[in-house]
N, C-alpha and C positions, 0 to 999 in steps of 0.2 A: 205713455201708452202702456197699458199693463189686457192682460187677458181673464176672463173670465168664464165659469162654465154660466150657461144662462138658467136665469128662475125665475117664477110669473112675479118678480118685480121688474122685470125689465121688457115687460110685454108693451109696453109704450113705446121705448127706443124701437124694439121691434117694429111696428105697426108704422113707426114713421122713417124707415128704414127707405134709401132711396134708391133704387137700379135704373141703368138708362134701358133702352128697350133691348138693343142688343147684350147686355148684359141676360138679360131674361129669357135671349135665345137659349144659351149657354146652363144657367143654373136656375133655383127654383127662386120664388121669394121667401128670405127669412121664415117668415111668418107658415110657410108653407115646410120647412125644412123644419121649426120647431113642433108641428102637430105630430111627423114623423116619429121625430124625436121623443116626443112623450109614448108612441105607442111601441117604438122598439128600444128595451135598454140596452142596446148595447150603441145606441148613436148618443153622442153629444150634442150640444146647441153650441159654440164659441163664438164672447161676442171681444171683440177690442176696444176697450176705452180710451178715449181720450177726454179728460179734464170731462165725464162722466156723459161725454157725448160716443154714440156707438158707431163708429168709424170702421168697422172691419168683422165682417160675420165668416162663420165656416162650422164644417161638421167633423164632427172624430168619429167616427167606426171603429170598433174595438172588435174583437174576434174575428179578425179578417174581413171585417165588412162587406160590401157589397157584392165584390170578386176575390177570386185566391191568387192572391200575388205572390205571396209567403210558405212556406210546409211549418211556419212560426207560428204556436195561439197566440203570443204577446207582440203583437205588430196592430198599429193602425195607421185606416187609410185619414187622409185627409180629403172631403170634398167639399163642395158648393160654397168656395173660398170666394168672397167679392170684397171691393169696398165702395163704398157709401160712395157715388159720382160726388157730391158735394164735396169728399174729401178727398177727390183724384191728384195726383200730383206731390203729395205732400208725406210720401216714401211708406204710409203705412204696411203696403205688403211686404216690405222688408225689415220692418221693423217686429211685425207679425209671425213673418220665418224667424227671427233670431230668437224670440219668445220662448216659441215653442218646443225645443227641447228645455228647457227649466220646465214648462209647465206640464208638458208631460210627464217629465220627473217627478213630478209632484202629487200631481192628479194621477199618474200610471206608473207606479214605481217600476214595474217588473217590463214593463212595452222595452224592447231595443229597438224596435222596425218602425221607421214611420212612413208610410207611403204617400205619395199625394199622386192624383190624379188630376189630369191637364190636359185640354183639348187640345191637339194639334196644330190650330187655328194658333193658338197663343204661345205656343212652347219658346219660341224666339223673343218673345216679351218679357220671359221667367228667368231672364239671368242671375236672379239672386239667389236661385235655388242652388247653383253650379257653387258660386261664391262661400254656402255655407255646406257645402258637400253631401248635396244629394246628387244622384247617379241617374244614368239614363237605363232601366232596367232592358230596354228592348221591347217590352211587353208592350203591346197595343191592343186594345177592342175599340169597337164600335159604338158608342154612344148613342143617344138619343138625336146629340149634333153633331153626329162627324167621327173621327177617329181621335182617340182618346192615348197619352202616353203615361205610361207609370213609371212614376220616379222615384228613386228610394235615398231614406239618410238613416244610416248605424246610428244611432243616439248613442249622444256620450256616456251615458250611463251601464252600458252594455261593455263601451269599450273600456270602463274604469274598472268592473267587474274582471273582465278577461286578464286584466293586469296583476288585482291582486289575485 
């Protein structure tokens, strides 16, 4: 499984991109989070491949995205994280979180903050966020579904800087 920023080559996967309904309560579909996407540059498209199938969507926010979690400009949030029902079960969101600090290293050299945002609904299903050390910030708002918790992880990269 590897990540990638998304490009109208992969407007296919998108399009057959599959959520169950209550997933949809939740987030938007792909296809809707990439039109975003295109009109604000400071969101990304992230899609997760597997063996070039797309198993795992989400969005990067860069400049503090949607809300101010940070007093950081080099922090992004993470939202409208799914995966593919088809491919439930089978550990992508965890393999998703360990990804993405490489890939933001990569793709955002300078980001140390990476937020992700999580509906309350689900925070007890997120244990692997704990596992790669992200934090419970305390912060909460409101959402469109419910109340929402922000989580945060120091990206290694920050903490390698701080050293030397």
């Amino acid at each position: 499984m590897y990540l990638t920023m998304y490009n109208d080559t992969h407007q296919e996967l998108i399009e057959n991109y599959c959520l169950t309904t209550e997933q949809l309560h939740y987030i938007c579909e792909p296809v809707q989070a990439v039109a975003l996407a295109k009109q604000d540059p400071n969101r990304y498209a992230v899609l997760a491949l597997e063996n070039e199938k797309l198993v795992a969507f989400l969005i990067l926010h860069v400049q503090k995205g949607p809300c101010s979690h940070s007093n950081k400009n080099n922090s992004i949030i993470v939202y409208n994280f799914s995966t593919d029902f088809r491919h439930f079960g089978k550990r992508y969101p965890q393999q998703v979180l360990l990804a993405l600090n490489e890939f933001i290293h990569t793709e955002f050299p300078d980001t140390d903050e990476l937020f992700f945002s999580v509906n309350k609904k689900f925070i007890n299903t997120f244990s692997p966020f704990a596992k790669i050390g992200f934090e419970d910030t305390k912060v909460q708002y409101t959402g469109v579904n419910g109340t929402c918790a922000i989580l945060k992880l120091t990206l290694y990269q920050s903490i390698t800087a701080s050293i030397l």
